[in-house]
N, C-alpha and C positions, 0 to 999 in steps of 0.2 A: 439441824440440816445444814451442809450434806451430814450424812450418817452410812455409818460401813453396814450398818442393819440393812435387812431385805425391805422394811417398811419405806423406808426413805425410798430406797433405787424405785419400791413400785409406784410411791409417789409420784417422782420426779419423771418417771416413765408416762405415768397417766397425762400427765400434765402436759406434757411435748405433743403427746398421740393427739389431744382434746387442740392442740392450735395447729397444729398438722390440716385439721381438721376446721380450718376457720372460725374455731372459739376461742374469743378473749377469755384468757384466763389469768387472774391474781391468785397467787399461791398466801395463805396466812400460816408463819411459823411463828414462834414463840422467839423470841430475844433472850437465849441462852451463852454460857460458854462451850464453846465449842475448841476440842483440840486440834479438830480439821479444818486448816487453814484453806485449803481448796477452795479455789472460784468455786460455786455451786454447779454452771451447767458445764464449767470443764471435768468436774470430779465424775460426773452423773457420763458424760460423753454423750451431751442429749444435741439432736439437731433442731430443734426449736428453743426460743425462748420465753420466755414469758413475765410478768410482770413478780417479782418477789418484795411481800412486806413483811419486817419483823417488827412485831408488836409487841409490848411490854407483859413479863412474869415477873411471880418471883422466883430466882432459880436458884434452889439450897442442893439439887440433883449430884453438883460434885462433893458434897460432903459427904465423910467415907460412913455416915450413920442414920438411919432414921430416911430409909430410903422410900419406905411406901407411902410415909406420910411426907416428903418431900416431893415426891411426884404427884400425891394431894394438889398439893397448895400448888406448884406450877399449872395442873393443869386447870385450875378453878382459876387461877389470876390470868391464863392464858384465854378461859374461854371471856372471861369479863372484858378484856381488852379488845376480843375478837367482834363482840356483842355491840360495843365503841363504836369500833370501824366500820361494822356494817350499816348500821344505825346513821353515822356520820354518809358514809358512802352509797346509800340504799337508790340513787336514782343512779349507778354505773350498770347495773348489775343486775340477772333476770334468775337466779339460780343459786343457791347453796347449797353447796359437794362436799361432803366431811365423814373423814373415817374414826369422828374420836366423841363417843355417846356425851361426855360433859358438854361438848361445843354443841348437839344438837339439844339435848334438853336446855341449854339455854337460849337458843337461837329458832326453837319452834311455832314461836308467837310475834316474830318480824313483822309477819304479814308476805313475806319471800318463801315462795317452794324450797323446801329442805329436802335433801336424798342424802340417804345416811348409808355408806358401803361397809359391809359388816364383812369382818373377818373370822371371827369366834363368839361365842355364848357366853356370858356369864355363867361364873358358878352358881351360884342360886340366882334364877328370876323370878323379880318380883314383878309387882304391881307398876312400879315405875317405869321397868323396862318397856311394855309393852303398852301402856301411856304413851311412850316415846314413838316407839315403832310404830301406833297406831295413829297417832296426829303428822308423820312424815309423809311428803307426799309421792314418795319412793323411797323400797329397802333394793339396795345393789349387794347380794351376798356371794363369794367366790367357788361355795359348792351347793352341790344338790343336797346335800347334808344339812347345810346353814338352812335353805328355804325349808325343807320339811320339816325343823326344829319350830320355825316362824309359823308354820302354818299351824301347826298342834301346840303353838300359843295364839291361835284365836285368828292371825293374821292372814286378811283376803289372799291368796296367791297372784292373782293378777297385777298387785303393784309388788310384785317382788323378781328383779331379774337375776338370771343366774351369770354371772358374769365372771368368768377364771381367769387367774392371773396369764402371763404372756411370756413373751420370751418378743425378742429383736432377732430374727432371723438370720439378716446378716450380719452381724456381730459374731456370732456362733456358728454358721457353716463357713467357717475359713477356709481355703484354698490351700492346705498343708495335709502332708502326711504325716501319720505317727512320726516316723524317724524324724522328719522336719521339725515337727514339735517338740521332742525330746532332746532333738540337738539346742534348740534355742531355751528351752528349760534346763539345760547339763543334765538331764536324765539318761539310766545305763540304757543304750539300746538295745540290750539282749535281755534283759529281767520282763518277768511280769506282772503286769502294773496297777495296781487295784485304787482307782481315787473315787474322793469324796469333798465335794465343795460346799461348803455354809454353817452355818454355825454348829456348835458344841451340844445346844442345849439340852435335857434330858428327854424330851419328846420328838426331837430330831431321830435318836436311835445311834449316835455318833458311838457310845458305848458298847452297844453291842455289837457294832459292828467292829472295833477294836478288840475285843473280848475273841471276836472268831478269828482274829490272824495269828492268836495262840495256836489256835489248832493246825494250821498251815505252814506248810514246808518253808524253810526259811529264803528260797529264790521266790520266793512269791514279797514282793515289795508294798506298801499300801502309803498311799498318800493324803493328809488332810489338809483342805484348802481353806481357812476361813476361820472363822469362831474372835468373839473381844478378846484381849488380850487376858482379862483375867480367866477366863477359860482354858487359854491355849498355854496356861502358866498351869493350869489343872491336872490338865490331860498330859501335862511332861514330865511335870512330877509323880502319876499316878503308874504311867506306863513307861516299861522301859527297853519293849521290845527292839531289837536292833535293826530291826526290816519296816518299822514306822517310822513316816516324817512328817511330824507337825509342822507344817509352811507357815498356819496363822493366816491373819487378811492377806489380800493381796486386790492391787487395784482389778477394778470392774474386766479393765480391759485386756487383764493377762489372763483368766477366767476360759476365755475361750481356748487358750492354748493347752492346760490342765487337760479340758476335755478330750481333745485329741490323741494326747499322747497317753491316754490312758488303754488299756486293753479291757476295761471294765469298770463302769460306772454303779455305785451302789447308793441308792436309796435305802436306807434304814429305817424308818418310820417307826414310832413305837407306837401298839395298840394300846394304853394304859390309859392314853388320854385323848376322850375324843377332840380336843381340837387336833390331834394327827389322825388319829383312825375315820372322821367323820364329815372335818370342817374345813381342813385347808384345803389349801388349792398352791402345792410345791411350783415356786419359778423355777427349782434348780431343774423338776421332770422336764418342763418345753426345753430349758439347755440345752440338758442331755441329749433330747430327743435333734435338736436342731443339729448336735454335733456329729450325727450318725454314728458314734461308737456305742457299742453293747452296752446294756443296762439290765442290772438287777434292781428289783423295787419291794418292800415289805407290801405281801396279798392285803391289803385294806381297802374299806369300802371308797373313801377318799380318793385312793390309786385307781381303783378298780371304775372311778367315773370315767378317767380318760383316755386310759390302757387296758388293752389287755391281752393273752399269752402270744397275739399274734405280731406284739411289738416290742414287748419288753418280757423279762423271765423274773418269777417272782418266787418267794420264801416268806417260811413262817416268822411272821413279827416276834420279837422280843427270842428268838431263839438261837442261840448262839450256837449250837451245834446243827442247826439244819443250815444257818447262815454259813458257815463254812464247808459245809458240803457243795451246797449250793455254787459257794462262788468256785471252790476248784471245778465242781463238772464242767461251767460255762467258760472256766479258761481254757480245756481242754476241747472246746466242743465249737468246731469251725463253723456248724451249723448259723452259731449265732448272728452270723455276719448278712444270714438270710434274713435276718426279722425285716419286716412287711415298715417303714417309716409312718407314722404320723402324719395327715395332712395338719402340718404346721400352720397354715395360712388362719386359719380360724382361733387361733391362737396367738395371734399378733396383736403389739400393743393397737395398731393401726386397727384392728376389726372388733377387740374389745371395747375399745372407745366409739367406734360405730356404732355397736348394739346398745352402749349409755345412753347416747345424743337421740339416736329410735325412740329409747322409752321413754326420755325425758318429754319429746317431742308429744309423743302422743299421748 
């Protein structure tokens, strides 16, 4: 941390919303190298601060071999350090907030309330898993997906809240038009403009959704905003269409601009793997949605918790010829400009961290 990854921005986002909110908060990161030299709350663009310790690992992560068992051993010497500090530090402190299972299996017999924010399932669970889940004294899961996986492992409902990721409001509804926005991105203002902001990875759906601009007339342009650099070194060599532009990261705060100047936003989701069809909970969908331009999203059950055809226009996951039909109707179809917006507000990092602090409370 900082980190161009989504996990980080949601991090550092929770963290600001929670002193926003009159709670001291100490963030614990690992003492790694990092290539991003960024102040933490300037990279993050957060308006609160809060208290940051980095604690001792051992970090072999930038070795180009022996990755899964590198991130092993970091996170076991990070939860041990962590175990330390808390141990060390146990009368500051009413609460343990952690989204990483090594730091709570080790951290569940403190004698401190543990609430452990689940992102995804393991591939096989075992018996340990739900050990874990079952001696915390709150699970925070980001879909309805995530809770009814927990519950059909045994676990009561009532200590389980559903709490979805957020979006910064104002960040994202800027005060620009298209043209505005494309003027200040050097984008053509007569082309039509198909972007996609966040990473590469294969359950994103960033391929198939590159696969359907084959099929599209070549004044139809497509944008990718984001992905680590060894990805977006993937995706340039794999494709070599001349109406795609891989941009790669770009700071937080140009993000909003993407969204505007775009004439169609596309979610790609792949159904292959339920942590997309089942268990997350997309930042980039509140974006979208905050930026009032048109949005396509793959039909899954995940999408389908927070949208639906009265807000955003949907397509068959993983299908590259309905994905490009799809996306020409709705560049052609002025209708879209009607969809019904999202109340946003319950979807802020501001009301997410309300509904924590409720459960915790009570």
């Amino acid at each position: 941390m900082p980190s161009e990854k989504a996990h980080g921005y949601q991090i550092a986002n929770t963290c600001s919303a929670l002193v926003e909110q009159n709670i001291e908060v100490t963030l614990l990161i690992p003492r790694r190298f990092n290539a991003i030299k960024n102040d933490f709350f300037d990279y993050y663009k957060l308006r609160q601060k809060f208290i940051i310790k980095k604690v001792f690992c051992l970090d072999f992560l930038k070795l180009p071999f022996l990755k899964k068992f590198s991130f092993l051993i970091e996170s076991f010497t990070f939860a041990l350090s962590a175990k330390k500090y808390i141990k060390d530090h146990a009368q500051g402190f009413d609460v343990i907030y952690t989204r990483d299972f090594i730091i709570v299996k080790f951290l569940k017999n403190l004698g401190k309330p543990v609430y452990y924010e689940i992102h995804t399932m393991p591939n096989k669970i075992l018996n340990s898993h739900r050990d874990v889940w079952k001696k915390c004294q709150g699970l925070v899961v980001i879909s309805n997906g995530l809770r009814d996986e927990l519950v059909k492992q045994g676990i009561d409902r009532n200590k389980i809240l559903v709490a979805r990721d957020a979006v910064d409001i104002k960040k994202f509804d800027i005060n620009l038009s298209k043209s505005e926005a494309r003027e200040k991105l050097h984008l053509p203002p007569d082309k039509k403009i198909i972007v996609y902001t966040g990473h590469l990875y294969a359950w994103k759906g960033a391929n198939t959704l590159v696969q359907a601009l084959e099929l599209l007339s070549d004044d139809k342009q497509m944008y990718l905003v984001g992905g680590t650099n060894e990805d977006v070194k993937i995706f340039k060599n794999k494709y070599k269409y001349k109406n795609l532009h891989i941009i790669g990261n770009r700071p937080q705060s140009e993000i909003p601009l993407w969204l505007k100047a775009g004439d169609l936003l596309v979610l790609p989701n792949s159904a292959q793997e339920r942590i997309s069809s089942h268990y997350t909970s997309p930042m980039k969908l509140f974006e979208y949605m905050a930026s009032g331009t048109p949005i396509l999203a793959s039909d899954l059950p995940s999408i389908r918790e927070v949208v639906s055809e009265k807000e955003v226009n949907f397509f068959m996951p993983d299908n590259v010829k309905n994905l490009s039909e799809t996306i020409s109707k709705c560049l052609i179809n002025s209708s879209l400009d009607e969809k019904k917006q999202l109340n946003l507000e319950q979807y802020s990092w501001e009301s997410r961290v309300k509904s924590i602090i409720k459960f915790i409370s009570s």
